[in-house]
KOLPA-820276 format. One record per residue: x, y, z of N, C-alpha, C, O in turn; residue number from 1; residue in one letter. Coordinates in Angstrom, 2 decimals, m for minus. Each point is the difference from the previous one (the first is absolute). Layout:
// residues N
[node [X; Y; Z]; [X; Y; Z]; [X; Y; Z]; [X; Y; Z]; NUM; A] ...
//
This chain:
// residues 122
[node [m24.12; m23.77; m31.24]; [0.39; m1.07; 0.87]; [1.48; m0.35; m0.18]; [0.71; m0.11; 1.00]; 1; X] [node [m0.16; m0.07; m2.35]; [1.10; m0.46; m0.06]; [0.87; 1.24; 0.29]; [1.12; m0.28; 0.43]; 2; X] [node [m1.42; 1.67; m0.57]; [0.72; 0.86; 0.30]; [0.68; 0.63; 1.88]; [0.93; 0.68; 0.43]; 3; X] [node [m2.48; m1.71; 0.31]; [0.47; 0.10; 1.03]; [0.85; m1.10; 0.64]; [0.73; 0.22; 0.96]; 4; X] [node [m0.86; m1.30; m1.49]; [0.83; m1.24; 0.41]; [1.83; 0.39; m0.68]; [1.03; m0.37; 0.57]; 5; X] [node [m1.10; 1.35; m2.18]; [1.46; 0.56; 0.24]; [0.53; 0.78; 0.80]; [1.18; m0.08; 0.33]; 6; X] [node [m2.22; 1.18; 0.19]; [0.68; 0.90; 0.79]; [0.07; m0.70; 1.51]; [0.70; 0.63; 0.80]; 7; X] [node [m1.31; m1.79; m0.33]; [0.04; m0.58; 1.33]; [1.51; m1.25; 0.05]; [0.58; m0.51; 0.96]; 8; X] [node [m0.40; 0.38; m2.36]; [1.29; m0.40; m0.10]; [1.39; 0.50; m0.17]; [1.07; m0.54; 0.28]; 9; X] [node [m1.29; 1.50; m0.71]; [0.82; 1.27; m0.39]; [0.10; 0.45; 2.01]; [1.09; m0.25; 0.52]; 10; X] [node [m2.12; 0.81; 0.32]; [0.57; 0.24; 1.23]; [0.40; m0.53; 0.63]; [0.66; 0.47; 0.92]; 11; X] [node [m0.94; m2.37; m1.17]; [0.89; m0.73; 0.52]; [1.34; m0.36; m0.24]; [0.26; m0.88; 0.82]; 12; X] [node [0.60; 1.08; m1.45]; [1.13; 0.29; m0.87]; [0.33; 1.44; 0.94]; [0.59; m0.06; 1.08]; 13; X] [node [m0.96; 1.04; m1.54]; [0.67; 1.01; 0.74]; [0.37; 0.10; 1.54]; [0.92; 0.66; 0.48]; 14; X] [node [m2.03; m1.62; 0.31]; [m0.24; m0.01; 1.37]; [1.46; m0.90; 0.02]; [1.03; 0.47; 0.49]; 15; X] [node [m1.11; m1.63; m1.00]; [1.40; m1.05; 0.00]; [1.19; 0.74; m0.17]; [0.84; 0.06; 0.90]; 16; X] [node [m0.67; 0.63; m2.20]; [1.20; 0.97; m0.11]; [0.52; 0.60; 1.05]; [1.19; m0.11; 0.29]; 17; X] [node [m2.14; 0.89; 0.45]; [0.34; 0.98; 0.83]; [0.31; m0.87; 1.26]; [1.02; 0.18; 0.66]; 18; X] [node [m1.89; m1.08; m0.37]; [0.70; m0.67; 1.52]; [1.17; m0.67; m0.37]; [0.83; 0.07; 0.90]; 19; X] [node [m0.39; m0.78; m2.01]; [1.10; m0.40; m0.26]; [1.17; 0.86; 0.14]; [1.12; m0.47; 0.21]; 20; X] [node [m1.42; 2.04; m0.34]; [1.24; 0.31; 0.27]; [m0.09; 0.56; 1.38]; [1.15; 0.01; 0.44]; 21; X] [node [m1.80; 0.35; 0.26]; [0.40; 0.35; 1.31]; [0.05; m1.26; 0.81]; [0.35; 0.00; 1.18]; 22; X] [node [m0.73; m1.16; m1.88]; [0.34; m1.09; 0.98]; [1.95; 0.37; m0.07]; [0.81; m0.17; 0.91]; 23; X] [node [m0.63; 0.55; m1.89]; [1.64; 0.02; m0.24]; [0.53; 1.02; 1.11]; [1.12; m0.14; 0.50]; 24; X] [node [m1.89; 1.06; m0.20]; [0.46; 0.61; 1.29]; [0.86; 1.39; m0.68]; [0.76; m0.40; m0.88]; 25; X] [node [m0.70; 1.51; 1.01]; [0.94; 1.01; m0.29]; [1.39; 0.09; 0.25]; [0.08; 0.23; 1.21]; 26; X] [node [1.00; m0.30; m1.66]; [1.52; m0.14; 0.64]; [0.61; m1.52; m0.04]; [1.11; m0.26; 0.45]; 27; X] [node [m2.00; m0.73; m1.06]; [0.44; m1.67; 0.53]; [m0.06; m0.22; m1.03]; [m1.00; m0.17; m0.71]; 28; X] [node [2.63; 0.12; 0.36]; [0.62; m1.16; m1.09]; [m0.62; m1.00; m0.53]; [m1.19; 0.21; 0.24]; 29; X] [node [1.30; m1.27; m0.87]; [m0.41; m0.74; m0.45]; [0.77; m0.70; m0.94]; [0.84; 0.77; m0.46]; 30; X] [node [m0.74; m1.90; m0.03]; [1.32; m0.60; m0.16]; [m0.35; m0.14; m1.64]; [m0.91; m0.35; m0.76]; 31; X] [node [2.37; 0.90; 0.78]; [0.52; 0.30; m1.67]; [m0.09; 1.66; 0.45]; [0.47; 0.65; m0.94]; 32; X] [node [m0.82; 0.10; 1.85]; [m0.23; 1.25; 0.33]; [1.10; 0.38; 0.61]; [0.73; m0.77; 0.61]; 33; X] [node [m0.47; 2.41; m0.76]; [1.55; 0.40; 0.65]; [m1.28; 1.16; 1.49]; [m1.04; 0.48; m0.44]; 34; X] [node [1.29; m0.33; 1.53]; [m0.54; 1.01; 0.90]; [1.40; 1.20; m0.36]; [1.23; m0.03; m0.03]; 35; X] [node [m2.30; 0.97; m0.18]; [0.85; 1.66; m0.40]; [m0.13; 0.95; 1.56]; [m1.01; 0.61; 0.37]; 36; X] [node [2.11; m0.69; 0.25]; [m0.74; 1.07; 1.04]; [0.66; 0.92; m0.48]; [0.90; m0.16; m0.83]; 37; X] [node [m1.38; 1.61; 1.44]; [0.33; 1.50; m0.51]; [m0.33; 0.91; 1.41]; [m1.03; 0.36; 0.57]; 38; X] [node [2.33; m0.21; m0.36]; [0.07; 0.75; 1.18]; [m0.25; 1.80; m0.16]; [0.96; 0.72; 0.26]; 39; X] [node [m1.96; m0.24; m0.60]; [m0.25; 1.41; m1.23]; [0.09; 0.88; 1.82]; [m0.84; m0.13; 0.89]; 40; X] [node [2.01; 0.88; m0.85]; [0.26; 0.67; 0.93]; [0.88; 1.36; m0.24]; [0.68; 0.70; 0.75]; 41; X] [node [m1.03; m0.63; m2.17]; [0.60; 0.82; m0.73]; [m0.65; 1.69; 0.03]; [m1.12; 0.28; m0.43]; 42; X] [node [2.19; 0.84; 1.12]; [m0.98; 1.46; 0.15]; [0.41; 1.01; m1.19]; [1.20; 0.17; m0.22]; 43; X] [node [m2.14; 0.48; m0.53]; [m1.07; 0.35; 1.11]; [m1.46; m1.55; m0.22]; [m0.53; m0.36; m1.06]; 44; X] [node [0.40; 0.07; 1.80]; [m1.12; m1.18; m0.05]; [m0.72; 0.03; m1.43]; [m0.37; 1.06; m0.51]; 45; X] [node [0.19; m2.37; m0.11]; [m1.01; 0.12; m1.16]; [m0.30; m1.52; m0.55]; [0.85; m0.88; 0.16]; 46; X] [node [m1.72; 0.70; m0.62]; [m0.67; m1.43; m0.55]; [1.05; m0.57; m0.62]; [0.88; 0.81; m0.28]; 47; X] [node [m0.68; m1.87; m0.02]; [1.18; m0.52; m1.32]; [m0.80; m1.04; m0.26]; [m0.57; m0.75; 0.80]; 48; X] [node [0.55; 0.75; m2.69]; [m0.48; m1.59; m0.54]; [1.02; m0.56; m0.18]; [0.99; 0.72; m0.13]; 49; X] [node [m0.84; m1.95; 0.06]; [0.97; m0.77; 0.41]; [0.01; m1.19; m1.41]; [m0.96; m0.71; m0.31]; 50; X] [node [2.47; 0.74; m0.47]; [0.24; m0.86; m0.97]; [0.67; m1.22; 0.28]; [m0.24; m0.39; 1.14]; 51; X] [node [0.85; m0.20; m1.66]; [0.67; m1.41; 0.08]; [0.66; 0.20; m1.50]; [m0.82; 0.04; m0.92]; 52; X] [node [2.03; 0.06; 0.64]; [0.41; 0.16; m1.48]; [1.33; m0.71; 0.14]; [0.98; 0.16; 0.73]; 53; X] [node [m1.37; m1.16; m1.87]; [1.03; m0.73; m0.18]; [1.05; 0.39; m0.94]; [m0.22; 0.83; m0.89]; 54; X] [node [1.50; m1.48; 1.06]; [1.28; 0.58; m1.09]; [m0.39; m0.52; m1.49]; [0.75; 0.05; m0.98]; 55; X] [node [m2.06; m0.56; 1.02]; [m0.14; m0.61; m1.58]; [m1.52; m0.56; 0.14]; [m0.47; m0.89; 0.70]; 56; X] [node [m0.11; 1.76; m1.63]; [m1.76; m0.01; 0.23]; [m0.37; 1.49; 0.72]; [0.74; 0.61; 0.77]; 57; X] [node [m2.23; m0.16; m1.29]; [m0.46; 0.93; 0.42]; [m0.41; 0.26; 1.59]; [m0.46; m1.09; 0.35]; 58; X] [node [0.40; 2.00; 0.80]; [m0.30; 0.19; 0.95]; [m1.57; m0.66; 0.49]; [m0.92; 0.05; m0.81]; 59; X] [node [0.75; m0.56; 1.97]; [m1.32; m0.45; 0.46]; [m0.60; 1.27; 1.13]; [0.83; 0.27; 0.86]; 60; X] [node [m1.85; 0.35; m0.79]; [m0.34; 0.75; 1.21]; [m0.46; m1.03; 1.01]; [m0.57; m1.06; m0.26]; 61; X] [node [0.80; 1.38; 1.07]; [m0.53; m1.03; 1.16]; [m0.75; 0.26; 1.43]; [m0.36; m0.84; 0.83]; 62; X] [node [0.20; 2.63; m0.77]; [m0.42; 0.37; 0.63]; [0.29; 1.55; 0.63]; [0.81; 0.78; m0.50]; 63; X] [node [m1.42; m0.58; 1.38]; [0.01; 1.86; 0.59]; [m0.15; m0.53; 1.70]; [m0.81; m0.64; 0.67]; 64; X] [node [2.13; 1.35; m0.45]; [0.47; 0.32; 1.22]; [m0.51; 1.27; 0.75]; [0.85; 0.88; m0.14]; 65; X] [node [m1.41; m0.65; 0.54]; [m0.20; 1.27; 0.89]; [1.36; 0.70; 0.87]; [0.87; m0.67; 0.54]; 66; X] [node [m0.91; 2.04; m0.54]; [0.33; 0.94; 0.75]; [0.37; m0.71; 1.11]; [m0.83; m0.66; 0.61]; 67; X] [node [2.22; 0.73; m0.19]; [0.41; m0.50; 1.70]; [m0.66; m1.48; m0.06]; [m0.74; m0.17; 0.96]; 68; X] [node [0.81; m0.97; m1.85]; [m0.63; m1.27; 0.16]; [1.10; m0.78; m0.09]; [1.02; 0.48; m0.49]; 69; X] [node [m1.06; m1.68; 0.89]; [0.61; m1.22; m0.28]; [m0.91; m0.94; m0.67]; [m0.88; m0.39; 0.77]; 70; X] [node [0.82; m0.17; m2.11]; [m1.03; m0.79; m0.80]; [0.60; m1.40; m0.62]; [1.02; 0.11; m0.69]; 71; X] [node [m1.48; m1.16; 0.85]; [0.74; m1.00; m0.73]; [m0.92; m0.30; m0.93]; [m1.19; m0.06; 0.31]; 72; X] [node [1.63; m0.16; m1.62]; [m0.67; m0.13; m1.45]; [0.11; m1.15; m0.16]; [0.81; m0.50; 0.78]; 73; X] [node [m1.39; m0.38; m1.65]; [0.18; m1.18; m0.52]; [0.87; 0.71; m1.62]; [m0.10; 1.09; m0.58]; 74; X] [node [0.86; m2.24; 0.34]; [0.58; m0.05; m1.52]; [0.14; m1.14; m0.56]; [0.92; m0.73; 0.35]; 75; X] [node [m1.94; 0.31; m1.47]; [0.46; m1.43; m0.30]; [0.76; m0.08; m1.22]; [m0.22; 0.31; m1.17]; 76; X] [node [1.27; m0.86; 1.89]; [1.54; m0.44; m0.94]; [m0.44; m0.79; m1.09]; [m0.74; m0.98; 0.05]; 77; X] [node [1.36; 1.58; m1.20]; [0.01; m0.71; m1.43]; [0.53; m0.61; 0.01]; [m0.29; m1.19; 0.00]; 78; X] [node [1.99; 1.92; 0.04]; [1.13; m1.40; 0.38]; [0.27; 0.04; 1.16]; [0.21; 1.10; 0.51]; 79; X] [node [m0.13; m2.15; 0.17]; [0.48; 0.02; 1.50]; [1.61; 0.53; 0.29]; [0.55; m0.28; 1.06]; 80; X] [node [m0.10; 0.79; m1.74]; [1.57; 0.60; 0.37]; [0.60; 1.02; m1.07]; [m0.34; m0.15; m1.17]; 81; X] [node [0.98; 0.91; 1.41]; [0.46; 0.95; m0.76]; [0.09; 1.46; 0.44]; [m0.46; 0.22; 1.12]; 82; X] [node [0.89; 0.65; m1.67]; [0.08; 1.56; 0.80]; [m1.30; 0.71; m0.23]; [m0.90; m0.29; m0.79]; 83; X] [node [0.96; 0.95; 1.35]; [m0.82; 1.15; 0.75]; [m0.21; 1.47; m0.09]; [1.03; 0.68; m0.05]; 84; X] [node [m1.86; m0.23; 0.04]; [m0.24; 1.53; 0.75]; [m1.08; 0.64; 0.44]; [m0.62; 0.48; m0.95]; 85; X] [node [0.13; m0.27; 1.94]; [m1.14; 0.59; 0.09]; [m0.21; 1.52; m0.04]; [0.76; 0.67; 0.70]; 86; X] [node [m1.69; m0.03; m1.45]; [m0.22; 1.28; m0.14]; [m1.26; 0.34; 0.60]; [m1.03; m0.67; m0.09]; 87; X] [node [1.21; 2.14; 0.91]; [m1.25; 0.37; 1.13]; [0.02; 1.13; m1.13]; [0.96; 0.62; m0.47]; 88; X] [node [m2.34; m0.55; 0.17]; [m0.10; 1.58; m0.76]; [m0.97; 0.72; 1.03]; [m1.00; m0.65; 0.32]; 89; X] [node [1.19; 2.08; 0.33]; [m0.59; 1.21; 0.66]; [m1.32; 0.21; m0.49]; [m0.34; 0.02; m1.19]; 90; X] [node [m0.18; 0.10; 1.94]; [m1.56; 0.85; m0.59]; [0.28; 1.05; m1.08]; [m0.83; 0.12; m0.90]; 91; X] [node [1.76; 0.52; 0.90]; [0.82; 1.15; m0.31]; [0.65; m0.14; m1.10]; [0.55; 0.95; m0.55]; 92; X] [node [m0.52; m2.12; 0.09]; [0.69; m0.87; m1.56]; [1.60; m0.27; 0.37]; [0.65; m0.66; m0.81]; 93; X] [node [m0.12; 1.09; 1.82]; [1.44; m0.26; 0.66]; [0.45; m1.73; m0.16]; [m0.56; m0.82; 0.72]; 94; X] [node [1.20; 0.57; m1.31]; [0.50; m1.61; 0.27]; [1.24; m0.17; 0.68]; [1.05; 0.63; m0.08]; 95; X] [node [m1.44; m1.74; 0.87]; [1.28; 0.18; 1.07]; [0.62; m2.16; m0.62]; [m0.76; m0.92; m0.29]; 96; X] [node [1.51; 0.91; 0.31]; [0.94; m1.32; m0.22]; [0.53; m0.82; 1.24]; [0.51; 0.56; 0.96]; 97; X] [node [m0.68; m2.04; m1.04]; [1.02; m0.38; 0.87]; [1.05; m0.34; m0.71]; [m0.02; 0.36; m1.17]; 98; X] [node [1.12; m1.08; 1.62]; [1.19; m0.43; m0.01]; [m0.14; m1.03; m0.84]; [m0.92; m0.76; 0.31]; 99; X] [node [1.69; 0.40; m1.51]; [m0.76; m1.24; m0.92]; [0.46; m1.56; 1.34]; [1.00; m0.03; 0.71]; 100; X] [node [m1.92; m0.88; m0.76]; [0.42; m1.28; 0.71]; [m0.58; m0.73; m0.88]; [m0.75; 0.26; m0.93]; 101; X] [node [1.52; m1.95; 1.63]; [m0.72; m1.37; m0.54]; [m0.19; m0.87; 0.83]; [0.71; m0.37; 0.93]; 102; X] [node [m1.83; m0.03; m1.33]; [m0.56; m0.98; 0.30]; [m0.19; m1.53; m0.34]; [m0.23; m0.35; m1.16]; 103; X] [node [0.33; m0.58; 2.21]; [m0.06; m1.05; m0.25]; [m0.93; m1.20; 0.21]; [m0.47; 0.03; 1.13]; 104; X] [node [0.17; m0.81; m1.66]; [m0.91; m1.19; 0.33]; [m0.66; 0.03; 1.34]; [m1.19; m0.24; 0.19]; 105; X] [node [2.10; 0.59; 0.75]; [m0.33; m0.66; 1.64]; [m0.54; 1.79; 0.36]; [m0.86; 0.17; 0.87]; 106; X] [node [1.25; 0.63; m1.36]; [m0.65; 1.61; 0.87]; [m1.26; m0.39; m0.23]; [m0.38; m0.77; m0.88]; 107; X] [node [m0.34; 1.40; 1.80]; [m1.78; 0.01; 0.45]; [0.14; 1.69; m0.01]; [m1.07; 0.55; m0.26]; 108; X] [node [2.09; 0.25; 0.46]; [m0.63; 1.18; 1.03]; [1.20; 1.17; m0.32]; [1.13; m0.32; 0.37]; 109; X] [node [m1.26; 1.38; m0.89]; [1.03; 0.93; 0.06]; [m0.91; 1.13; 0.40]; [m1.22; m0.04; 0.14]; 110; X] [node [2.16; 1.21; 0.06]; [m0.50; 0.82; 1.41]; [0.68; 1.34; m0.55]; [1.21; 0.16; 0.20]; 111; X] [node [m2.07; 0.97; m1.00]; [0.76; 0.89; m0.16]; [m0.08; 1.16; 0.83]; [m1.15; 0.42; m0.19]; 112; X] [node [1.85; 0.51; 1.19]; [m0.24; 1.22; 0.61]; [0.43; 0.69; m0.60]; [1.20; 0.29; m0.05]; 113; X] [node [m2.13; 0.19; m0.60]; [0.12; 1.79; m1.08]; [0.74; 1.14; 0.39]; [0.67; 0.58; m0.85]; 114; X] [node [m0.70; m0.20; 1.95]; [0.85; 1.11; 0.42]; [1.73; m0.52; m0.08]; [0.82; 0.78; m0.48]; 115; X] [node [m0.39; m2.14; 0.99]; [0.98; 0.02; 0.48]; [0.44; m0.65; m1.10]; [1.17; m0.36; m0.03]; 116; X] [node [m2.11; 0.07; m1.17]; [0.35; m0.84; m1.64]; [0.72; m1.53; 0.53]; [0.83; m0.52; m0.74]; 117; X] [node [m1.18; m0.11; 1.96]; [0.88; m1.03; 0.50]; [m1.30; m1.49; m0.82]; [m1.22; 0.05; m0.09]; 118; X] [node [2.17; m1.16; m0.33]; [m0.99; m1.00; m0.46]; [0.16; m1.30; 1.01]; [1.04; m0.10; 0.66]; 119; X] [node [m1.89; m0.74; m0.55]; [0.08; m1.44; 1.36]; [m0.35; m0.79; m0.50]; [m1.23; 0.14; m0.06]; 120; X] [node [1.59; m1.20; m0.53]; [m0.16; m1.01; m0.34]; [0.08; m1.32; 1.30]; [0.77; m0.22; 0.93]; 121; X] [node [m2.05; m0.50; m1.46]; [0.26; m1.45; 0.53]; [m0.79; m0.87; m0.42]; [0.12; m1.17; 0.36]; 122; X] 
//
């Protein structure tokens, strides 16, 4: 008896977990959150996982871009300002770099296109 009243509590917990985060929606910021888009248009075409690495502290993964995709990641900022880099690693173990940037208090949103290594901040 008591073993089924844990496991009927235990799926309620998981059921909550899980709608809690797709109530969050895929791609939508959230505050204290930076939106990562990744313009992966890079040939010959291939998946990229996608980092967030700061000039001080270890790298965060934040997600996988598909082949010919445009994907916006969530990243939630430790510190709200400071420099930057994001690293796309290839299916293929290839790491590709952006341009180091910084960030500040008020950015919500930077925008990297991989092929053209260009970064957008706002």
């Amino acid at each position: 008896m008591r073993i089924t009243r844990l496991m009927m509590a235990l799926s309620l917990i998981a059921v909550l977990a899980v709608s809690g985060c797709a109530s969050a929606g895929a791609g939508s910021a959230t505050e204290g959150d930076l939106a990562v888009r990744v313009v992966n248009d890079i040939i010959p075409p291939t998946s990229l996982t996608i980092w967030m690495v700061p000039t001080t502290g270890g790298r965060d993964m934040i997600g996988v871009v598909p082949p010919g995709a445009t994907r916006t990641l969530d990243y939630n900022l430790v510190t709200a300002s400071g420099e930057y880099r994001i690293q796309g690693e290839t299916t293929g173990g290839e790491e590709l770099w952006s341009y180091p940037f910084v960030l500040s208090d008020s950015d919500t949103l930077v925008e990297w296109d991989v092929s053209a290594n260009s970064i957008t901040i706002e």
